[in-house]
N, C-alpha and C positions, 0 to 999 in steps of 0.2 A: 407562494407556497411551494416549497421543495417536492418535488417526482418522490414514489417511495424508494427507490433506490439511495436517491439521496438521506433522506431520510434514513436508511438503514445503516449509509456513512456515518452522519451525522450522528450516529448511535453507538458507535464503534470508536470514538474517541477513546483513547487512554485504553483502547483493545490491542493485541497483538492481530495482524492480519498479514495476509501474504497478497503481493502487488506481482503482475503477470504484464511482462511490457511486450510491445507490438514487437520490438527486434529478438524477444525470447528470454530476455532476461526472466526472472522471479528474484522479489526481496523479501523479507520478511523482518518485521519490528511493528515497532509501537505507534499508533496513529496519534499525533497529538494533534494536528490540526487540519482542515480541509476547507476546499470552499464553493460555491455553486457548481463553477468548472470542472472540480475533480482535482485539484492542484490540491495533492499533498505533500505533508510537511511528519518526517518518522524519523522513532529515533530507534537506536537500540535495533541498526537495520543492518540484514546480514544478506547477501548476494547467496542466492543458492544455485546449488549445478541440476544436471538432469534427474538426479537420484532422491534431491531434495535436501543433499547433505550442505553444509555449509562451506561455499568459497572464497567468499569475503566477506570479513566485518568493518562497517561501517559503524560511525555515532548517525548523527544527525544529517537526514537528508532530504532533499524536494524533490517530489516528482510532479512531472507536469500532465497535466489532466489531458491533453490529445494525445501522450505516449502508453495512455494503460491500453492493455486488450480485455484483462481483467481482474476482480477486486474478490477473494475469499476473508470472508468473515465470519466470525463466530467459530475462529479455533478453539 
């Protein structure tokens, strides 16, 4: 049985959410898929700077579940 956090992942498919990596990055796009681990998979993923504006646009991208610091959901 998934932690509710997971659970609150898990709920967020097909959400836009913004991902917060341990080296400082933030991405922002569409969760389409996730897993136990926290190993996601977004599309429609855009690199954002300090301001929040957009740096880089990306399509489809993995992120690996020991590199988040943290996950906002329900933009």
């Amino acid at each position: 049985m998934p932690s509710e956090p997971l659970k609150l992942l898990f709920r967020s498919v097909n959400k836009t959410i913004i991902v917060k990596l341990k080296d400082g990055s933030e991405y922002m796009g569409r969760l389409i898929k996730c897993d136990p681990t926290m190993n996601l998979t977004m599309t429609d993923t855009q690199e954002l700077n300090n301001n929040g504006d957009i740096k880089t646009k990306f399509g489809k991208v993995l992120i690996r579940g020991n590199n988040i610091l943290y996950i906002k959901t329900d933009l």
